[in-house]
C-alpha positions as CSV (number, residue, x, y, z in Angstrom):
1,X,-24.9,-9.5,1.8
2,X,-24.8,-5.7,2.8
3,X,-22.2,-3.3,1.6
4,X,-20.6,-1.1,3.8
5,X,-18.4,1.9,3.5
6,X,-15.7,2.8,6.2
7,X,-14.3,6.7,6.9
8,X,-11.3,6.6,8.8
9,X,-10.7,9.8,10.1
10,X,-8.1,11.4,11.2
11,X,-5.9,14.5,12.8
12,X,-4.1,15.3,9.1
13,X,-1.2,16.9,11.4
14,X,-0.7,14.3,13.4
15,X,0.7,12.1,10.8
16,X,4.5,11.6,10.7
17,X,5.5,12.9,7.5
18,X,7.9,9.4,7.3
19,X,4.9,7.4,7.6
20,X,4.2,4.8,10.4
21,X,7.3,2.4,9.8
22,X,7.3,-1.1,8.6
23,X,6.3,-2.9,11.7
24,X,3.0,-0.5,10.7
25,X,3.2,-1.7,7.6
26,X,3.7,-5.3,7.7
27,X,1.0,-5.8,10.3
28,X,-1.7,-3.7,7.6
29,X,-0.3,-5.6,4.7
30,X,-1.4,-8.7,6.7
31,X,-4.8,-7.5,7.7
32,X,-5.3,-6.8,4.2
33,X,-4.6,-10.0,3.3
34,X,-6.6,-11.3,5.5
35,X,-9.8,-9.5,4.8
36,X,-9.2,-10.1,1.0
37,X,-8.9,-13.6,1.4
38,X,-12.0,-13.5,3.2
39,X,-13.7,-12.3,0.6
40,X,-15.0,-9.4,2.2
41,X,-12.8,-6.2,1.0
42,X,-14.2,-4.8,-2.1
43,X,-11.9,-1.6,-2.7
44,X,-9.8,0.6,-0.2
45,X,-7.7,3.2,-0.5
46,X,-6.0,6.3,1.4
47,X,-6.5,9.6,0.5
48,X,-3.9,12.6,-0.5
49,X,-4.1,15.3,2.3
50,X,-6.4,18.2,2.4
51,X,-3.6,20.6,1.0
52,X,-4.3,18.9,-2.4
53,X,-8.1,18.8,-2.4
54,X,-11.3,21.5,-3.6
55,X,-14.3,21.3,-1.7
56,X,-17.1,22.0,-3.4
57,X,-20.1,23.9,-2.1
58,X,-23.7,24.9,-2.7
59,X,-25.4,27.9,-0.8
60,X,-28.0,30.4,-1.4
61,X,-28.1,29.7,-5.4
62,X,-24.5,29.7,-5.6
63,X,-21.6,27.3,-6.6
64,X,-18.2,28.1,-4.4
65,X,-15.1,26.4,-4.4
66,X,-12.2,26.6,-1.6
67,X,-9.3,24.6,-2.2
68,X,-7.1,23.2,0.9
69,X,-6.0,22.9,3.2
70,X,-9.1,23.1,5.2
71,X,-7.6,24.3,8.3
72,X,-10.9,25.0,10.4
73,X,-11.3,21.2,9.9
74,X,-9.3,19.3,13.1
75,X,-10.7,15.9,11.7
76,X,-10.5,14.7,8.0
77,X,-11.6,11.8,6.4
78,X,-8.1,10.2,5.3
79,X,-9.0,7.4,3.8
80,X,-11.5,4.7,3.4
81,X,-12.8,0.9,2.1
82,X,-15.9,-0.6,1.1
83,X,-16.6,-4.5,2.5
84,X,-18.9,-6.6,1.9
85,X,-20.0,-8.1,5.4
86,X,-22.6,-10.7,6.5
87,X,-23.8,-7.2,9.1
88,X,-22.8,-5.0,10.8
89,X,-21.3,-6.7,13.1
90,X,-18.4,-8.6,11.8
91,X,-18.5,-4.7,9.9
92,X,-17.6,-3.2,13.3
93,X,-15.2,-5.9,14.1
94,X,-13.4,-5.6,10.3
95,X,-13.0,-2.0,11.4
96,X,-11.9,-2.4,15.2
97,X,-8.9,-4.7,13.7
98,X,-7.9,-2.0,11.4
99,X,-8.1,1.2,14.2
100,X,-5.8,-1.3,16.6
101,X,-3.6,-2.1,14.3
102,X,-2.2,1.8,14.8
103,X,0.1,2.8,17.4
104,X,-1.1,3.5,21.0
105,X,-0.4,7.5,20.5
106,X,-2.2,7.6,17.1
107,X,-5.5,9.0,17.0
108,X,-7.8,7.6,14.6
109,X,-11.6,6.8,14.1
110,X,-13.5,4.8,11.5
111,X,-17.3,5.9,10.7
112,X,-19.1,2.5,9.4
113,X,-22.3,2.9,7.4
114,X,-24.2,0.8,5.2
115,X,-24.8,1.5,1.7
116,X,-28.2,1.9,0.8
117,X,-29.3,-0.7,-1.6
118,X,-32.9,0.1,-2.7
């Protein structure tokens, strides 16, 4: 079965700094379950914000580094997971659940792709 990986992005300031709330919570927690049990989650996690992150960068011969934030950035990828789905369908549906599990005045996106096996 293919792998896929999952982006959720996101509007880094947009996030309460007090986080979502347990309701939030409790209905991930279950949709984790869920997917586990399923057999399809391989590994997820979220990701520390861009204040506490390097990129690095490679440009006419030269290595740079720039350590965050990364303010001309709007959109950051804030976390992520890798599934194993029978396609991309039930991929895209996997990632549907997650995006409306968030409030209605959240803004949030999730980039699936498939990993290239060969």
């Amino acid at each position: 079965m293919p792998r896929f990986l999952t982006m959720i992005r996101i509007d880094e300031n947009s996030v309460p700094a007090e986080g979502l709330g347990p309701e939030f919570e409790e209905r991930m927690g279950a949709l984790f379950e869920e997917i586990t049990k399923a057999g399809v989650m391989l590994d997820t996690a979220g990701l520390k914000p861009t204040s506490e992150g390097t990129r690095v960068t490679w440009s006419g011969g030269k290595t740079g580094y720039t350590d965050g934030p990364f303010t001309e950035t709007k959109e950051v990828i804030g976390g992520y997971s890798i599934i194993q789905a029978k396609d991309k369908a039930e991929a895209l549906e996997w990632a549907k659940r997650f995006v409306e599990i968030h409030p209605d005045h959240f803004t949030i996106a999730a980039e699936v792709r498939e990993i290239a096996e060969d």
